[in-house]
C-alpha positions in Angstrom: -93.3 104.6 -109.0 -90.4 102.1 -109.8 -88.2 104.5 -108.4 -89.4 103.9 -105.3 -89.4 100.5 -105.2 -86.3 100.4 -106.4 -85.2 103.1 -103.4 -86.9 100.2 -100.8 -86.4 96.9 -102.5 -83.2 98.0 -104.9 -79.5 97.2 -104.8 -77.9 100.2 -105.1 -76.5 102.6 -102.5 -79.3 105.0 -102.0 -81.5 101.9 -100.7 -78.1 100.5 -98.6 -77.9 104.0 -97.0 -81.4 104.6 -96.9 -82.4 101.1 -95.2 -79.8 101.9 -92.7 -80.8 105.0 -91.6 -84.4 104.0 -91.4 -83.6 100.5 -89.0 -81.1 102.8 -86.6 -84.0 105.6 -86.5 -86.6 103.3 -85.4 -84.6 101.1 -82.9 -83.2 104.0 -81.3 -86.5 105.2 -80.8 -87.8 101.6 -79.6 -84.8 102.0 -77.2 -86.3 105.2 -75.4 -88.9 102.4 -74.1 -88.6 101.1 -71.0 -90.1 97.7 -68.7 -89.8 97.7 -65.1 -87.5 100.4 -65.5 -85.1 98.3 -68.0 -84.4 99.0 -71.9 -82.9 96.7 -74.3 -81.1 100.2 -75.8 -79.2 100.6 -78.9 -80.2 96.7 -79.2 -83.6 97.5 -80.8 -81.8 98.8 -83.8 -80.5 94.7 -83.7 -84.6 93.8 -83.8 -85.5 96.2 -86.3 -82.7 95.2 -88.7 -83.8 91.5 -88.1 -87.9 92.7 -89.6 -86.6 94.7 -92.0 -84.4 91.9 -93.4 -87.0 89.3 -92.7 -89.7 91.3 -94.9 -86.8 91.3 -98.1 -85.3 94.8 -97.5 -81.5 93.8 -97.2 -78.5 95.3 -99.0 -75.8 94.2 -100.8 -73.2 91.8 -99.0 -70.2 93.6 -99.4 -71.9 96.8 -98.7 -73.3 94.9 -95.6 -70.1 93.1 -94.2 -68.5 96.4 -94.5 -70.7 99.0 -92.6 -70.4 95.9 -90.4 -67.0 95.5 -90.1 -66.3 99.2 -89.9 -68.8 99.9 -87.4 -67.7 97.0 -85.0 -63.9 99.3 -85.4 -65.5 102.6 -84.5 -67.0 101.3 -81.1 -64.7 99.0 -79.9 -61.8 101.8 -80.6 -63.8 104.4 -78.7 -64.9 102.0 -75.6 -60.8 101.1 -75.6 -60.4 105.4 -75.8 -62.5 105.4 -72.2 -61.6 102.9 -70.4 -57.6 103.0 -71.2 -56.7 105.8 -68.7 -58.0 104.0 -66.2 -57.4 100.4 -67.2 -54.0 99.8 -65.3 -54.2 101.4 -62.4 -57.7 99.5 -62.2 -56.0 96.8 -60.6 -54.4 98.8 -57.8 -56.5 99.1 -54.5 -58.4 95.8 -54.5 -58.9 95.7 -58.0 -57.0 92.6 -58.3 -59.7 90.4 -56.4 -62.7 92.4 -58.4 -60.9 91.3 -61.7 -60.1 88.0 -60.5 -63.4 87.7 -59.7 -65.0 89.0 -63.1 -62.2 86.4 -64.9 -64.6 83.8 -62.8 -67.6 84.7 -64.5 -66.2 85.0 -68.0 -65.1 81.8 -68.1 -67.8 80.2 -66.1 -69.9 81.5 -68.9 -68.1 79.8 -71.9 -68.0 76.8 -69.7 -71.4 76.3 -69.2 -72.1 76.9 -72.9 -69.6 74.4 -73.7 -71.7 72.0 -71.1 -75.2 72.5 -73.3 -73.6 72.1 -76.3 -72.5 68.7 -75.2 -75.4 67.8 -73.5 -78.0 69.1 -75.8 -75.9 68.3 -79.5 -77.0 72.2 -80.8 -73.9 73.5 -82.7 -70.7 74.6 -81.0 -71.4 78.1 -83.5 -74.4 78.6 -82.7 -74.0 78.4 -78.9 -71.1 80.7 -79.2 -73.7 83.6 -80.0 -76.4 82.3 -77.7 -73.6 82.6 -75.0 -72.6 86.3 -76.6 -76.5 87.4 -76.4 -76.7 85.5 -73.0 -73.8 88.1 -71.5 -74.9 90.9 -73.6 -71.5 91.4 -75.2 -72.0 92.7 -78.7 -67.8 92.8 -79.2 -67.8 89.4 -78.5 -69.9 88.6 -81.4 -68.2 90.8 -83.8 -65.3 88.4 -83.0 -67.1 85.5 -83.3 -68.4 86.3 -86.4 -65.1 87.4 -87.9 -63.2 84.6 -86.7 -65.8 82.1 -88.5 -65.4 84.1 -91.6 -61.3 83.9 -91.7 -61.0 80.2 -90.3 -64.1 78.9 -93.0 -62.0 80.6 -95.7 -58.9 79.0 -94.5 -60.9 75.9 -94.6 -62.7 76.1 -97.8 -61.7 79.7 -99.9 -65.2 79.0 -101.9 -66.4 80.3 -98.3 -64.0 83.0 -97.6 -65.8 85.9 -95.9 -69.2 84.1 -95.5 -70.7 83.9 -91.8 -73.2 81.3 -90.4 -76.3 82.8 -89.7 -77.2 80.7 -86.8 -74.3 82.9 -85.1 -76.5 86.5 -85.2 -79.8 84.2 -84.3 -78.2 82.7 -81.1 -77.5 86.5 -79.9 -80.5 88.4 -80.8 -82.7 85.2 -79.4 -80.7 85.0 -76.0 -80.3 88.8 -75.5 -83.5 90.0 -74.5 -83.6 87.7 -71.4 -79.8 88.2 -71.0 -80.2 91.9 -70.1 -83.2 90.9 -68.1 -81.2 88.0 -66.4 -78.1 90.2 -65.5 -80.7 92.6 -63.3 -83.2 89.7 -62.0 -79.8 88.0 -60.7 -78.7 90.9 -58.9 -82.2 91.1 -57.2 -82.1 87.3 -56.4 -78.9 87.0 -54.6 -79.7 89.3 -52.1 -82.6 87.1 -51.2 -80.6 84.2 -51.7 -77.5 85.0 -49.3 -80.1 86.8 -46.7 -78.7 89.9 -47.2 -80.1 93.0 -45.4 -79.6 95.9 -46.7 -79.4 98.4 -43.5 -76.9 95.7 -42.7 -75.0 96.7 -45.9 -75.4 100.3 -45.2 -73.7 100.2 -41.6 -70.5 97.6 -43.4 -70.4 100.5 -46.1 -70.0 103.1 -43.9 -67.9 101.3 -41.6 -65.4 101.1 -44.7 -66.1 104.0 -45.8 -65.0 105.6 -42.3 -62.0 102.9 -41.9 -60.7 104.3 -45.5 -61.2 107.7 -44.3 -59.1 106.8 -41.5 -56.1 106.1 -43.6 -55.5 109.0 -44.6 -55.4 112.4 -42.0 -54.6 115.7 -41.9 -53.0 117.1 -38.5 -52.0 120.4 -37.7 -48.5 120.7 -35.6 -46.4 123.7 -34.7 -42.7 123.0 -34.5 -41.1 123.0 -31.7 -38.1 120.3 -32.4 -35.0 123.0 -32.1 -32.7 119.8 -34.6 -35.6 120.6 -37.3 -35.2 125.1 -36.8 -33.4 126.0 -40.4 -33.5 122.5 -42.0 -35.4 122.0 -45.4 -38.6 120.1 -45.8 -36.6 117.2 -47.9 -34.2 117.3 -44.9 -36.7 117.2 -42.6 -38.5 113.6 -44.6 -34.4 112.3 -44.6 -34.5 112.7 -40.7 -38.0 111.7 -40.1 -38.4 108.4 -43.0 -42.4 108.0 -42.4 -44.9 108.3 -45.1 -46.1 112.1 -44.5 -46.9 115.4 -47.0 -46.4 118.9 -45.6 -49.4 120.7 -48.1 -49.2 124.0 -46.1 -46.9 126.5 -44.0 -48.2 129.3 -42.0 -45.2 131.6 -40.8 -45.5 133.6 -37.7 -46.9 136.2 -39.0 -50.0 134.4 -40.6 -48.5 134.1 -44.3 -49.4 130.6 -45.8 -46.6 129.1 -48.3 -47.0 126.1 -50.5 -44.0 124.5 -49.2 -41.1 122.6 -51.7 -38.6 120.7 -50.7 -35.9 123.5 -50.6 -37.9 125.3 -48.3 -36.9 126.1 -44.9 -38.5 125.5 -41.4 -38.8 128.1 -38.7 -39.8 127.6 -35.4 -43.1 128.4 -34.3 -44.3 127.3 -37.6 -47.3 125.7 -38.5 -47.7 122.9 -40.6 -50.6 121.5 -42.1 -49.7 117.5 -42.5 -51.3 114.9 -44.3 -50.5 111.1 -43.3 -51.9 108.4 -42.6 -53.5 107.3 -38.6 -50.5 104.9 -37.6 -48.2 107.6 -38.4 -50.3 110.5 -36.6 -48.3 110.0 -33.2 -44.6 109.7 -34.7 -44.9 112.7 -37.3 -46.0 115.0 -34.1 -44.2 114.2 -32.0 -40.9 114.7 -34.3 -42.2 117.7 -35.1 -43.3 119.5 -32.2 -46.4 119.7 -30.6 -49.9 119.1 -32.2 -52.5 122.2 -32.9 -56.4 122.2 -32.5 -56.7 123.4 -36.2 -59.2 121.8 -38.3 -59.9 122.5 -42.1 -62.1 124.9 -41.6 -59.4 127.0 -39.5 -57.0 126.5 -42.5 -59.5 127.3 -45.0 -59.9 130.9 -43.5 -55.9 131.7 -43.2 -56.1 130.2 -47.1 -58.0 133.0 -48.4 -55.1 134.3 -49.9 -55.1 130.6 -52.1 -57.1 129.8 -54.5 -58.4 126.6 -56.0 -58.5 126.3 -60.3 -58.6 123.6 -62.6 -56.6 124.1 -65.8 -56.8 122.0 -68.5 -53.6 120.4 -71.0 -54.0 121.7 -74.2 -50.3 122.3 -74.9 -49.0 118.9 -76.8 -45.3 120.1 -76.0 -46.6 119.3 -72.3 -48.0 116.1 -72.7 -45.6 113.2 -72.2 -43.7 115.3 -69.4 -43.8 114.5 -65.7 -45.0 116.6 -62.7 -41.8 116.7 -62.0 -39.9 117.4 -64.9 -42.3 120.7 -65.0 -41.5 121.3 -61.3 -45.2 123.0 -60.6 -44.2 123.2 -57.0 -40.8 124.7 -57.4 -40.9 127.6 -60.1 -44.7 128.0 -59.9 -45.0 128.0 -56.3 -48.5 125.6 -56.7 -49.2 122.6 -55.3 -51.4 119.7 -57.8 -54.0 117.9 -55.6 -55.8 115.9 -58.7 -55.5 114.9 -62.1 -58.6 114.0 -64.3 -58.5 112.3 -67.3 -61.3 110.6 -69.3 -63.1 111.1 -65.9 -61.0 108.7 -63.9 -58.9 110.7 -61.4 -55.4 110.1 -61.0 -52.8 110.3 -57.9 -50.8 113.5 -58.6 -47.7 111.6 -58.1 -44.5 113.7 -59.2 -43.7 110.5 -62.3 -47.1 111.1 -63.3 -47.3 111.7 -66.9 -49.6 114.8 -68.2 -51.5 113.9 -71.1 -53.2 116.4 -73.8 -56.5 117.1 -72.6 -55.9 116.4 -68.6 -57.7 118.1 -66.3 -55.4 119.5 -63.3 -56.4 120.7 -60.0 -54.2 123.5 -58.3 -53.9 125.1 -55.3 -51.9 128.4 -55.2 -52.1 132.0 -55.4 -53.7 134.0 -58.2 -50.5 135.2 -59.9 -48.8 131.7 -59.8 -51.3 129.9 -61.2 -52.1 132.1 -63.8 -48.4 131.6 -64.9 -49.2 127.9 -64.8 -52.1 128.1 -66.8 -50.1 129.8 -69.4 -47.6 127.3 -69.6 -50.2 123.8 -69.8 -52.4 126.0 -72.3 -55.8 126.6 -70.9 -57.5 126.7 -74.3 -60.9 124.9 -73.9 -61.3 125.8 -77.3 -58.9 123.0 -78.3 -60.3 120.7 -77.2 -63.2 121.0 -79.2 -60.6 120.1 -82.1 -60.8 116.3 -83.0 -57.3 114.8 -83.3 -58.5 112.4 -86.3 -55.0 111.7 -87.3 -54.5 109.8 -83.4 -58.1 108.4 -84.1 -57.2 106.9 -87.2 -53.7 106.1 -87.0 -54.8 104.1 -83.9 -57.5 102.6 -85.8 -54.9 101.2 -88.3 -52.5 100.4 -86.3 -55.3 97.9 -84.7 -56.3 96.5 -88.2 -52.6 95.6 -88.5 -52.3 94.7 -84.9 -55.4 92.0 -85.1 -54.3 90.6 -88.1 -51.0 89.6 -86.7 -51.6 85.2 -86.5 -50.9 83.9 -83.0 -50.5 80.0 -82.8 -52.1 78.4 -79.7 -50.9 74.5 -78.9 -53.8 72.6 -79.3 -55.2 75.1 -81.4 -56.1 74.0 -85.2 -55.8 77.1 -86.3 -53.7 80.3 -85.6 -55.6 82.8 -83.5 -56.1 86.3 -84.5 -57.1 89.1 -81.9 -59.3 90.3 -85.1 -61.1 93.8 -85.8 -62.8 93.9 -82.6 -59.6 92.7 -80.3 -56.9 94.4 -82.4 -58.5 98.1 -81.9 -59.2 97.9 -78.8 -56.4 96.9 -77.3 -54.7 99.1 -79.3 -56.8 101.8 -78.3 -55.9 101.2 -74.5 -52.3 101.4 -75.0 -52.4 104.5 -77.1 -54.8 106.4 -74.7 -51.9 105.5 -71.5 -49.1 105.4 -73.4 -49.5 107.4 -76.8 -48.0 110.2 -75.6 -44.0 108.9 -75.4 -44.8 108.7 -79.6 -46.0 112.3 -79.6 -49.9 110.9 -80.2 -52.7 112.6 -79.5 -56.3 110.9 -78.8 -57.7 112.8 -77.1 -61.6 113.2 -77.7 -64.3 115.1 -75.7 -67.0 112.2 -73.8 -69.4 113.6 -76.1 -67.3 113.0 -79.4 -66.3 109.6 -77.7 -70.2 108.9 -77.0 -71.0 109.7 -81.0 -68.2 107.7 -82.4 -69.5 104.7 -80.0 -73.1 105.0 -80.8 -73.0 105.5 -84.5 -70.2 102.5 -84.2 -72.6 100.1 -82.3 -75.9 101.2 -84.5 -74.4 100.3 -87.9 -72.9 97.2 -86.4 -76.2 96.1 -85.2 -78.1 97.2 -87.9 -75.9 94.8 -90.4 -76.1 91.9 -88.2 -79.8 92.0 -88.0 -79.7 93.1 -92.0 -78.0 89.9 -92.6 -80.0 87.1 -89.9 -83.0 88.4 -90.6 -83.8 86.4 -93.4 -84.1 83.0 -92.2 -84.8 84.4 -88.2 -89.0 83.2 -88.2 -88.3 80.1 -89.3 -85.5 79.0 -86.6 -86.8 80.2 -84.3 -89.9 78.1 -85.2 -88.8 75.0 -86.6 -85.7 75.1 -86.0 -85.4 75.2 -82.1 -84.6 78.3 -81.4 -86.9 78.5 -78.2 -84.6 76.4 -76.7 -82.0 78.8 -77.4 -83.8 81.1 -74.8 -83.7 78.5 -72.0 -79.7 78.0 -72.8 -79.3 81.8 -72.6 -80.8 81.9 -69.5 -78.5 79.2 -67.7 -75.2 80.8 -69.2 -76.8 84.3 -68.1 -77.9 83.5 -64.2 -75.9 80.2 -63.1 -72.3 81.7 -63.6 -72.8 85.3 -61.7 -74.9 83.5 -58.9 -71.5 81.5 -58.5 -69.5 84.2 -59.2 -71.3 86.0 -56.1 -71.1 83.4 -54.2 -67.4 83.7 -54.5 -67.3 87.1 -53.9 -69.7 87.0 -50.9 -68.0 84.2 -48.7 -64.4 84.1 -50.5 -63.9 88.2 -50.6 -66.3 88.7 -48.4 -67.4 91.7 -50.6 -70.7 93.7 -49.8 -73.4 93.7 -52.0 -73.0 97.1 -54.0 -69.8 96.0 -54.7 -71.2 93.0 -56.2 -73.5 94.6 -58.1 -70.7 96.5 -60.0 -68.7 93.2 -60.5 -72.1 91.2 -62.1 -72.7 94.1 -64.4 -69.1 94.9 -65.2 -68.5 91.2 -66.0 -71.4 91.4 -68.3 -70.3 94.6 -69.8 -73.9 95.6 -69.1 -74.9 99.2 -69.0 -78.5 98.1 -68.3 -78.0 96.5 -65.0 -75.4 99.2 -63.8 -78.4 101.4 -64.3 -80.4 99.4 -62.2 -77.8 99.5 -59.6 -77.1 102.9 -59.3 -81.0 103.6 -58.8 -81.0 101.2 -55.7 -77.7 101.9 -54.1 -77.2 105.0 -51.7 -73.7 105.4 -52.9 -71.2 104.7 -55.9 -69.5 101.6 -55.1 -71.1 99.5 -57.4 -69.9 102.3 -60.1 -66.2 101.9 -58.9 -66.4 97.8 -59.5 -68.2 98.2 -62.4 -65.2 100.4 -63.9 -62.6 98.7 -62.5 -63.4 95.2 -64.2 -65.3 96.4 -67.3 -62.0 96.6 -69.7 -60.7 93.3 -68.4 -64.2 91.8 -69.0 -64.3 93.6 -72.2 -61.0 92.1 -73.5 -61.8 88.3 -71.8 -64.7 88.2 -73.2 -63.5 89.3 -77.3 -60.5 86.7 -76.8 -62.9 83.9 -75.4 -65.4 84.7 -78.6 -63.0 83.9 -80.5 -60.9 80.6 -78.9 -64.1 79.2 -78.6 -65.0 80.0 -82.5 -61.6 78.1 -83.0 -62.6 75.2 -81.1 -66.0 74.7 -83.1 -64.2 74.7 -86.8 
């Protein structure tokens, strides 16, 4: 039977690969479990890795710092994948204050873990991962952990790739009550600030009508004898208000999807989209306003038709709606564009991407022209573009490696293998296509590349900590790690509330969305979703989660800096 023990207790690959699969297998299952409705996740395989290496069933270093290393790439490369499409135009629409806000909380959070290290004399290193377990940011530690390794070989190059320990012990101590503390805070605030939440309701339905306000459609038959024979783009020169004519219905009932070269009749109807402070102006340059609702429209638009078509031409991506002039020779109008599940504003110097989802409006002819030119081919998709996956993934190895010097700094910053990818992967994803790149991956592709990324990452770190974990946690204080998680978790998003509340004067599913997104915490957007009646705490949440993301991988590692 040595075989075997050398299989479980050996130092060869089959025990590297086989101790690996066996610590993600069981903490994946361990993460099906849920208390109070909360699961710790993919962070059971962290757990797990700790036992196994606790009980003497580690693997070799450099086998280890690599599946590390290499996992950290694969997830932080596929979150950037996600969350690029819809990273700038994030701060458009209020995002500005929600990001603002979230930059609050990150640095609150580094600030209060500077605070107890001061006051309590526990390592600078080792509070970096109790803060990085506190927030729940696995990225974060990755760059810790790396930037220890490449500043202590700077230092010393007896120590060149060797981490402390005490950095993996601070996270997977403090992360249990951090994903706890993100959700209980949540909960408490709405206690603490008296909120009520029919009270919330009525505000988010007030908004909710006030935005729907904004934005009308009217219905007005022209009457204005200066307009009879003029274009539409004449007709916007004479009339310079913010307005779209989506439909035309001629005197004799046809509908047209009107272009800019096309000419007005009288007696034609117009179906008009603008916005409430407009309303009166647009009609009454027009002509004279119609008691047709959508409904009334929808039944002269049965000769329209509604389809999505998806990119899968890569000539096509990189060009503008314009520059394909859908409208002009297709003679269809584009009311959305989806990509990576964030919709777009089908603005004509809007940029089609491979893999875009496009929502038409048009007859059945024209848009079956269309779909011929963009592709169509589902099949595709199903195609992984490895060489945009990888090409991106090197050219964010090189990217992080670059040295940045700080003033004050002793050392010269590096954005690392956990900053360099994704930010990397955020930019290629928005802009790849001027270069001709394609990343485009299905959610489901993009969901295995991230899971298998954060499980080997995981699985390493606890691999590695789990040695010496008992005994800190013991004797060597690490219950008081718990208590510091706790005040870097809670104190800085009750604060960061606070702010919101009274300062933005947000309401409280918005909130939600900001203390989770902060966090980078899946977990507690869970929880949100299940109590709120609508999706606004999913909108914050997304719109400061790649900020937060980034923040919080740069702050890992300035803080890193400071403690060498």
């Amino acid at each position: 039977m040595t075989w075997l023990e050398t299989l479980f207790f050996g130092n060869n690959i089959a025990h590297a690969v086989l101790i690996l699969s066996l610590v993600v297998t069981i903490g994946v299952l361990l993460g099906r479990i849920k208390f109070g409705g909360v699961s710790l996740g993919v962070t059971w395989v962290l757990f797990v890795g700790i036992v196994f290496g606790h009980y003497k069933m580690g693997i070799d270093d450099t086998i280890i710092q690599f599946v590390k290393e290499f996992g950290l790439i694969l997830f932080v490369f596929s979150v950037g994948l996600q969350v690029g499409p819809g990273f700038f135009s994030s701060f458009k629409k209020g995002g500005v204050s929600l990001n603002v806000l979230a930059t609050i909380i990150v640095f609150l959070s580094c600030a209060f873990a500077y605070i107890i290290h001061l006051l309590s004399g526990t390592s600078m290193v080792t509070m970096v991962g109790v803060l990085f377990g506190a927030v729940t940011n696995t990225p974060g530690l990755g760059a810790a952990q790396q930037t220890y390794a490449d500043t202590i070989g700077s230092i010393n190059p007896a120590l060149a790739g060797t981490v402390d320990d005490s950095i993996a012990m601070g996270y997977a101590v403090a992360y249990p009550l951090g994903v706890v503390g993100i959700t209980l805070s949540i909960v408490f605030i709405k206690f603490l600030f008296g909120m009520k939440i029919e009270r919330e309701n009525e505000h988010a339905r007030a908004e909710e009508a006030d935005n729907a306000k904004s934005a009308v459609k009217i219905s007005v038959e022209v009457r204005n004898e200066a307009l009879v024979g003029k274009t539409i783009e004449t007709m916007h020169e004479l009339l310079d208000k913010d307005y779209v004519v989506s439909r035309l219905c001629r005197a004799d009932g046809k509908i047209e999807i009107p272009t800019g070269r096309t000419e007005v009749r009288g007696g034609d109807k117009l179906l008009i989209i603008t916005d409430e402070q407009n309303r009166e102006s647009v009609t009454a340059f027009i002509g004279e306003a119609l008691d047709m609702d959508s409904q009334a429209w929808k039944k002269l638009d049965e000769q329209l038709v509604s389809r999505k078509i998806v990119i899968t031409r890569e000539h096509v991506s990189g060009k503008t709606l314009e520059q394909l002039r859908v409208r002009s020779v297709f003679g269809v109008n584009v009311t959305r564009v989806t990509r990576a599940g964030v919709d777009l504003v089908a603005a004509g110097d809007l940029a089609l991407q491979f893999g875009d989802r496009v929502i038409v409006v048009g007859s059945e002819e024209n848009i079956d022209s269309l779909a011929r030119v963009l592709g169509n081919s589902v099949k595709d998709l199903r195609h992984p573009n490895l060489m945009g996956i990888f090409l991106g993934i090197a050219v964010g190895v090189i990217f992080g490696s670059i040295p940045f010097t700080i003033p004050g700094m002793p050392q010269a910053i590096k954005l690392g293998l956990a900053g360099g990818p994704l930010i990397i992967a955020i930019l290629i994803s928005s802009f790849g296509y001027k270069f001709k790149v394609v990343t485009y991956t299905t959610q489901s592709a993009n969901m295995m590349l991230r899971e298998i990324g954060i499980s080997l990452f995981l699985a390493a770190v606890g691999l590695s900590a789990g040695e010496g974990f008992i005994d800190t946690i013991v004797n060597g204080g690490g219950y008081l790690w718990v208590m510091y998680g706790v005040v870097i978790t809670v104190l800085p998003l009750i604060i960061g509330a606070a702010i919101g509340r009274f300062g933005y004067k947000l309401n409280y599913y918005t909130l939600m969305g900001v203390m989770a997104g902060s966090c980078t915490n899946p977990s507690a957007l869970a929880y949100s979703n299940s109590v709120s009646p609508n999706n606004r705490q999913a909108i914050s949440y997304a719109t400061v989660y790649p900020l937060s993301m980034f923040l919080r991988v740069l702050t890992a590692q300035i803080m890193m800096l400071i403690a060498l």
